[in-house]
N, C-alpha and C positions, 0 to 999 in steps of 0.2 A: 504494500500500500504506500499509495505517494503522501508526504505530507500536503497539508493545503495549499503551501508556498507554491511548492512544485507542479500543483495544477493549477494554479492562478486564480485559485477558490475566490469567490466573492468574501469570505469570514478571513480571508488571509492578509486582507486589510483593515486593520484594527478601528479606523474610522468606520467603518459598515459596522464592525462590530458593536459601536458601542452606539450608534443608530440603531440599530436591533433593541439593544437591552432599555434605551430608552422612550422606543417609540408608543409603546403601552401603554405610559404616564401620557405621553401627549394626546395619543388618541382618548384620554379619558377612562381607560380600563378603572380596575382597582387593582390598579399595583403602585402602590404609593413609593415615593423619593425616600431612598434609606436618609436620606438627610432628615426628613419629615420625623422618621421613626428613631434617629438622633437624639432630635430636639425634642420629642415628646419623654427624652426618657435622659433628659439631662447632661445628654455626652456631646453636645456639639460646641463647637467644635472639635472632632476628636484628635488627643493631641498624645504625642509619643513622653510613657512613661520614664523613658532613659533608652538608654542602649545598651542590651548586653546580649544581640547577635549579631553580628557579619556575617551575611549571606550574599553569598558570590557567584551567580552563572558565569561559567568557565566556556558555553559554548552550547547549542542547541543542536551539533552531532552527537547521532545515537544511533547505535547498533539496532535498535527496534523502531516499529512505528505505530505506539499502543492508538487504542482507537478514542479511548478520552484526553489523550493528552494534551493539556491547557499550553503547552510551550510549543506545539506544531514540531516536534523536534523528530529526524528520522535522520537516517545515511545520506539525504539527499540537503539539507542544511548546509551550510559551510561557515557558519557564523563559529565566530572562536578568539578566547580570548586570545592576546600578545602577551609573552613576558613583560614589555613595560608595562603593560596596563596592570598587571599582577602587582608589579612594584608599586605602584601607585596605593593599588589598597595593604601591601605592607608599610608602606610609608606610612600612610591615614593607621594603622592599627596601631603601629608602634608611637603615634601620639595618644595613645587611650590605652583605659583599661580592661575594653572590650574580650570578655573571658573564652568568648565562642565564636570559630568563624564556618559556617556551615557552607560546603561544593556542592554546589548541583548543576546542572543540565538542562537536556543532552545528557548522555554519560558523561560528567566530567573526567571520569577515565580518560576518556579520547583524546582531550588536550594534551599534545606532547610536552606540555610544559606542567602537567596536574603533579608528576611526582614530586618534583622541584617548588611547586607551590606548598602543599602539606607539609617538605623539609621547611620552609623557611617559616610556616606558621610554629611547626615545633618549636623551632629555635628561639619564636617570642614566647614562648611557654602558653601560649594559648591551646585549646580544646579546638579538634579538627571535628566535624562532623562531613561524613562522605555520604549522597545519595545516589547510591548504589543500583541497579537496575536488577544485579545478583546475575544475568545471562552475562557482562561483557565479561565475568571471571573467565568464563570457560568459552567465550566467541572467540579464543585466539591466543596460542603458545605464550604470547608477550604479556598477556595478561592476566595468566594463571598463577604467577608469585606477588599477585595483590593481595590475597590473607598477610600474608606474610610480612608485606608491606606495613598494613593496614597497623596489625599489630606492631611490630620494630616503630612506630609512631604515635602509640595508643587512640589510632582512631577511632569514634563511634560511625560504626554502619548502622545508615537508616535505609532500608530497602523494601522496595514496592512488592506486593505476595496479593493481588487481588483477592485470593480465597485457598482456602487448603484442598481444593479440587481439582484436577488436571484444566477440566471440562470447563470450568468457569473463570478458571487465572487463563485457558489458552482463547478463551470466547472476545477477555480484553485486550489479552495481550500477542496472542500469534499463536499458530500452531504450533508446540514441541517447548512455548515457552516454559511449562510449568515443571517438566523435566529437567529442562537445564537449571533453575531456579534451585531445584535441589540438592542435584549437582553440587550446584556452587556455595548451597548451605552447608553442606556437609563439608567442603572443602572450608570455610568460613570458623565451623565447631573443632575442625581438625588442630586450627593453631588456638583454640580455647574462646572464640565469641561464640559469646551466648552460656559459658559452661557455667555454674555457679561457680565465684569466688578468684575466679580470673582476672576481673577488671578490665574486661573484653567488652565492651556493650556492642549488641547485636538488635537493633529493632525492625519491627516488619511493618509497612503501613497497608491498611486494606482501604480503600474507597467503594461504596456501591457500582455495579455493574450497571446500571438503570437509573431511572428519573424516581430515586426516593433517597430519603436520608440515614445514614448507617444506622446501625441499632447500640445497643450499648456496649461503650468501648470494652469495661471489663468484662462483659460476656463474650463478647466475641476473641478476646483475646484467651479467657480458660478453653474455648473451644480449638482455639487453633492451635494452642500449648498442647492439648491432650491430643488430636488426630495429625499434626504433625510428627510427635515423637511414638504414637504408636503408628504411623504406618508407614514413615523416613526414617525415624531415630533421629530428626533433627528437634535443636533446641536453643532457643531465643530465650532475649529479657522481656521485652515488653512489644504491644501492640498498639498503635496508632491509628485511631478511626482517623481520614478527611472526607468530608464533604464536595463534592465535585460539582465546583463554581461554573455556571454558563460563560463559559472563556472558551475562545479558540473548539476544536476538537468537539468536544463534547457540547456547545453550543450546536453546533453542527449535527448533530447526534439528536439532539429537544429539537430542532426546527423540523429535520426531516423522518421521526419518527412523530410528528403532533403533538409530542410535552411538551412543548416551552411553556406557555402561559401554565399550563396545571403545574409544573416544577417550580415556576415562579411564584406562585400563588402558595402553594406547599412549604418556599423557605419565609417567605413573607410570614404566613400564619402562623410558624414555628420562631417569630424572631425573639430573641433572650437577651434582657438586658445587662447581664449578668456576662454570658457570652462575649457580649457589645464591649463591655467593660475591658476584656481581656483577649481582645484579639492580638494578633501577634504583630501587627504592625506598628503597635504601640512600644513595641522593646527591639525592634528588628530593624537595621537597614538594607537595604535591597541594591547589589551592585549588577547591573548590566554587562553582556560579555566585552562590550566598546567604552563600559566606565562611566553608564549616565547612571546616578541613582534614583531610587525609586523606594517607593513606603511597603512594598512586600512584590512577590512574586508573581503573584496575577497581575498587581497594575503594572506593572513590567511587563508583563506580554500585552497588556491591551495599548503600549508606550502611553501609559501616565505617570510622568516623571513627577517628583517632587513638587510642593508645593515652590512657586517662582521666588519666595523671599528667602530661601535657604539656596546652598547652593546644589545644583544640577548636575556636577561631575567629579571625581572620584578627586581629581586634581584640586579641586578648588574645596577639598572637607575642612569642615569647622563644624566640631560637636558642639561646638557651643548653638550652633544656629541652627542644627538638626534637630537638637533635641526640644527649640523651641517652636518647630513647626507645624501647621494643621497639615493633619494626615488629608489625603485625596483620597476621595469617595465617589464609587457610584453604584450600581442598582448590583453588579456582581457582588458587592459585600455583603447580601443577606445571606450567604452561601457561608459565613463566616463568624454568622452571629445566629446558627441555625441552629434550637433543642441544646445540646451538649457544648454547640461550638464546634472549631474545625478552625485548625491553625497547622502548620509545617511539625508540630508537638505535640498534632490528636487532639484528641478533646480540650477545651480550656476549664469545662466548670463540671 
């Protein structure tokens, strides 16, 4: 499957997109402005509680081309960070005290520069977190002493496992992919993630297959603990429900199977002030693979950069100004403030 870039999808430009999410409201629907449901509930303008994640797309190549993916990311992408631009946000790290700098993608695997970035996070003593896809372990010889890696750096793997079923991880993700997944778990458990008392963290995130909202995080995590290790032998720390934001992909997915409006209506009715309070854009800044930043990773793919009075590029950081900014909002945030919540950290409440 192509991404949407690659066919010249209408949803492959971020402006269509976000005419879609808004045209509801204009027409009159009842799907009211997250801003509305804000201010009714005290958080407007909502404003970031500190900083204490760096998250960094390295690149929107990937070995796979899952069918919800909000980052339009596949083999046919060529978007990819530079070493310098990597420096940049060592540079910006190493004036803070930013404890966590989370890689993702794309596979950030793919960047030929990803090993060499996680060394030099090491070296500031910060916490690497890698979002893992668990197939590019075993997609290629070169890539098969990443355990190994992972660990010699104390990295935490966070990796995408749709479901503990062949049929429904391969439904989202490819054919054969639920097999290699395991593969690459078991290669993952081999250098001790996941084992108790290792200090290896290994987490697995599930999202819904469909237009509805995950069920509850710690159930479905005893269920995947228990039919994991009895029918792999594999074994993880913890499980991460998200919610799957009408972004990209999976947008595409509501429009042309007839959910949008009842998906939309669905996180609307579920919104949580609670949730609202604790979303992750509020502790999180979001680096782009070319260095623009941005208040979390979805409005990153829909390019909604920063608010304009902070600065816009990795070059020009000042926590001081970041951390006094209003976060950017639009109708994809109820996806984020839905029942439980849904952040890059599973549930929030």
């Amino acid at each position: 499957m192509k991404s949407l870039h690659a066919q010249q999808h209408p949803l492959a430009d971020t402006d269509y997109q976000l005419a879609v999410l808004n045209q509801a409201e204009a027409a009159g629907a009842q799907l009211p402005a997250f801003a509305t449901r804000l201010r009714e509930t005290g958080l407007l303008p909502l404003r970031p509680t500190g900083i204490s994640v760096m998250q960094i797309n390295v690149g929107k190549m990937c070995n796979q081309t899952c069918r919800h993916c909000h980052v339009d990311a596949g083999p046919d992408r060529t978007e990819i960070m530079t070493r310098e631009t990597m420096q940049l946000c060592l540079n910006a790290l190493a004036q803070t005290d930013i404890p966590v700098v989370d890689l993702t993608g794309g596979a950030p695997e793919m960047n030929p520069d990803f090993r060499w970035l996680v060394e030099q996070i090491s070296k500031l003593g910060r916490q690497t977190i890698v979002r893992c896809n668990l197939t590019i372990i075993v997609a290629n010889p070169k890539y098969h002493d990443l355990p190994v890696f992972f660990a010699r750096h104390g990295v935490r793997v966070v990796s995408s496992l749709p479901h503990f079923s062949a049929s429904r991880t391969d439904a989202q993700r490819g054919t054969g992919v639920f097999e290699r997944s395991i593969r690459a778990l078991r290669m993952l458990n081999e250098v001790g993630y996941g084992v108790e008392g290792s200090g290896l963290m290994l987490d697995l995130v599930y999202n819904p297959a469909g237009a509805f909202l995950p069920g509850s995080q710690a159930g479905l995590e005893r269920d995947f603990k228990q039919r994991l290790l009895r029918e792999h032998g594999v074994v993880f720390n913890n499980l991460l429900t998200i919610t799957n934001l009408p972004v990209s992909r999976f947008l595409d997915y509501l429009l042309e199977s007839g959910n949008y409006t009842a998906y939309m209506e669905k996180l609307i009715a579920a919104y949580n002030p609670a949730a609202a309070a604790n979303v992750m854009c509020r502790s999180t800044l979001s680096i782009g693979w070319d260095g623009q930043l941005y208040d979390c990773d979805f409005n990153q793919m829909l390019d909604l950069l920063v608010d304009a009075k902070a600065p816009q590029h990795i070059r020009d950081f000042d926590l001081g100004a970041l951390t006094q900014r209003a976060i950017v909002i639009n109708q994809h945030c109820y996806g984020c403030t839905a029942g439980a919540g849904s952040s890059c950290g599973g549930a929030t409440v």
